[in-house]
C-alpha beads as a LAMMPS data file, in Angstrom:
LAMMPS data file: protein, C-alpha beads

93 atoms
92 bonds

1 atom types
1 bond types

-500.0 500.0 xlo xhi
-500.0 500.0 ylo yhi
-500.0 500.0 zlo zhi

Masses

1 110.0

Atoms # bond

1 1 1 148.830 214.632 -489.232
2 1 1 148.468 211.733 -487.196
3 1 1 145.588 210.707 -484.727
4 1 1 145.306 210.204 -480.869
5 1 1 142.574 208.937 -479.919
6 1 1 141.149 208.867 -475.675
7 1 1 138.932 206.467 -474.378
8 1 1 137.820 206.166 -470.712
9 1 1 139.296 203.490 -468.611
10 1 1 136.690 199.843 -468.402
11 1 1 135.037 199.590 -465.202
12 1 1 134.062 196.240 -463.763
13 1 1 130.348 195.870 -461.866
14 1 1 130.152 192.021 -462.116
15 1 1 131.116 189.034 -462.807
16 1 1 128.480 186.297 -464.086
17 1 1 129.207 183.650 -462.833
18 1 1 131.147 184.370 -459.935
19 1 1 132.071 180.740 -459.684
20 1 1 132.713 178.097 -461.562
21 1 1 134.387 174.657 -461.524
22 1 1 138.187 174.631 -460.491
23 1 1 139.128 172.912 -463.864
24 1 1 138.383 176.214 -465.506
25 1 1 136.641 176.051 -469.073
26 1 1 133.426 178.119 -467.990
27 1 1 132.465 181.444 -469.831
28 1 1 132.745 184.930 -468.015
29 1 1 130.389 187.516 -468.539
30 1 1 132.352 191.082 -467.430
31 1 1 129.629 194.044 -467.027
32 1 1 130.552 197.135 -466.563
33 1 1 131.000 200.066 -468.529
34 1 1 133.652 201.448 -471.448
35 1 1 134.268 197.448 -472.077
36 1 1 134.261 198.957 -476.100
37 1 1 134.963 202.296 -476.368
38 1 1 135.437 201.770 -480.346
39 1 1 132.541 200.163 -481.150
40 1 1 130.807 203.089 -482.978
41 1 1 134.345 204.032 -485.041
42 1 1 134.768 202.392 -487.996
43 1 1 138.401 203.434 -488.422
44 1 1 139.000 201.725 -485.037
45 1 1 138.714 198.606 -483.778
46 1 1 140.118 197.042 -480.641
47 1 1 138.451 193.685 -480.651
48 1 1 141.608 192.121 -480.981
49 1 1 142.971 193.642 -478.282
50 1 1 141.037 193.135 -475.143
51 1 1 142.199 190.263 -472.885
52 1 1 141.576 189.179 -469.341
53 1 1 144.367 188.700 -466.652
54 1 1 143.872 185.845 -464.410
55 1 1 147.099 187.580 -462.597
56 1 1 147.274 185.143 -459.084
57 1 1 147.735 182.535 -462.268
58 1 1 149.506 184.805 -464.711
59 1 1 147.236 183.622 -467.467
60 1 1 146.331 186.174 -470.164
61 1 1 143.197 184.781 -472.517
62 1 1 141.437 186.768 -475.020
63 1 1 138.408 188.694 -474.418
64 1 1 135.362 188.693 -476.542
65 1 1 133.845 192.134 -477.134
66 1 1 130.208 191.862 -477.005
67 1 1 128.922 195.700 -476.449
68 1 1 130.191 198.556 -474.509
69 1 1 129.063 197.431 -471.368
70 1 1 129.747 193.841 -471.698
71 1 1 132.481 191.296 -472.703
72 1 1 133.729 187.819 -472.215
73 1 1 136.709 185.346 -471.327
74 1 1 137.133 181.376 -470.431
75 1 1 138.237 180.853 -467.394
76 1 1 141.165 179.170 -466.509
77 1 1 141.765 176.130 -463.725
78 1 1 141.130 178.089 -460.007
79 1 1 141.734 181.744 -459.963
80 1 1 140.561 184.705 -457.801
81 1 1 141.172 187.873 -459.227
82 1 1 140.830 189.212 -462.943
83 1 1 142.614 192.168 -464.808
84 1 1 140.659 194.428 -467.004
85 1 1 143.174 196.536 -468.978
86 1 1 145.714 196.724 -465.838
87 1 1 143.195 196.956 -463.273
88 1 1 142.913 194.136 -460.923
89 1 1 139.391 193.640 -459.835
90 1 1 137.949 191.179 -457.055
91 1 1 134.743 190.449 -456.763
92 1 1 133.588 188.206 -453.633
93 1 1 129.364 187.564 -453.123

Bonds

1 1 1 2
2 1 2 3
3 1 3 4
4 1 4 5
5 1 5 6
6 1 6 7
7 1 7 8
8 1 8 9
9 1 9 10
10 1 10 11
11 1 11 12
12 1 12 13
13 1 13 14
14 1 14 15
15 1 15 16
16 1 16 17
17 1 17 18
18 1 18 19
19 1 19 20
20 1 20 21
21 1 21 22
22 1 22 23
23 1 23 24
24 1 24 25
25 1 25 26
26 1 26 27
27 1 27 28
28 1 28 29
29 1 29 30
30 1 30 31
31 1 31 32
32 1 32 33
33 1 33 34
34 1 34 35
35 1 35 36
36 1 36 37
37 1 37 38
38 1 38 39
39 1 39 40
40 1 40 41
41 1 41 42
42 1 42 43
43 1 43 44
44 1 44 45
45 1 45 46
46 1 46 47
47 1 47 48
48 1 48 49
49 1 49 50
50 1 50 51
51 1 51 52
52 1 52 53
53 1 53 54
54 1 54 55
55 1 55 56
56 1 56 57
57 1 57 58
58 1 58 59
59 1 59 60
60 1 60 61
61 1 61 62
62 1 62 63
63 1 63 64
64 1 64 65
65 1 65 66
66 1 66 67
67 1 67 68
68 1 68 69
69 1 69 70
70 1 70 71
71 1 71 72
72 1 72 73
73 1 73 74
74 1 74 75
75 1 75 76
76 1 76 77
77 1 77 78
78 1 78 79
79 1 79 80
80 1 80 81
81 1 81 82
82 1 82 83
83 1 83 84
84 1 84 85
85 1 85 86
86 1 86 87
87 1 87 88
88 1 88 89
89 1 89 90
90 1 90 91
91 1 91 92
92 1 92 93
């Protein structure tokens, strides 16, 4: 037998900080919702997989899983957009 497993798509709410310094370096906090859809299997885990796309810079860093509604990336030098999981997401305040 051999498992499939579904998980609902991420969904972005916010960015914190929205800005940050155009040499890139500063820490992203993604909320939202679905950010870990694993995080309660122990047979699964997709830490390792989870990156942001900086696409206007095609930059792909890893992402750091912190809970199901949250996660984290460095930014790199001056971007405007960010990809969660193909999704391009931008935020403007």
């Amino acid at each position: 037998m051999i498992d499939y497993w579904y998980y609902s798509q991420p969904i972005l709410a916010k960015l914190e900080p929205n800005y940050g310094p155009e040499e890139g370096g500063n820490e992203i906090i993604l909320k939202g919702s679905s950010m870990h859809p694993f995080i309660d299997e122990t047979i699964i885990n997709n830490a390792n997989d989870t990156f942001c796309i900086f696409s206007d810079l095609n930059v792909k860093t890893p992402a750091r899983l912190i809970n199901a509604t949250k996660m984290a990336c460095v930014a790199p030098a001056t971007f405007d957009g960010i990809t969660v999981t193909g999704v391009d997401f931008t935020l403007n305040n």
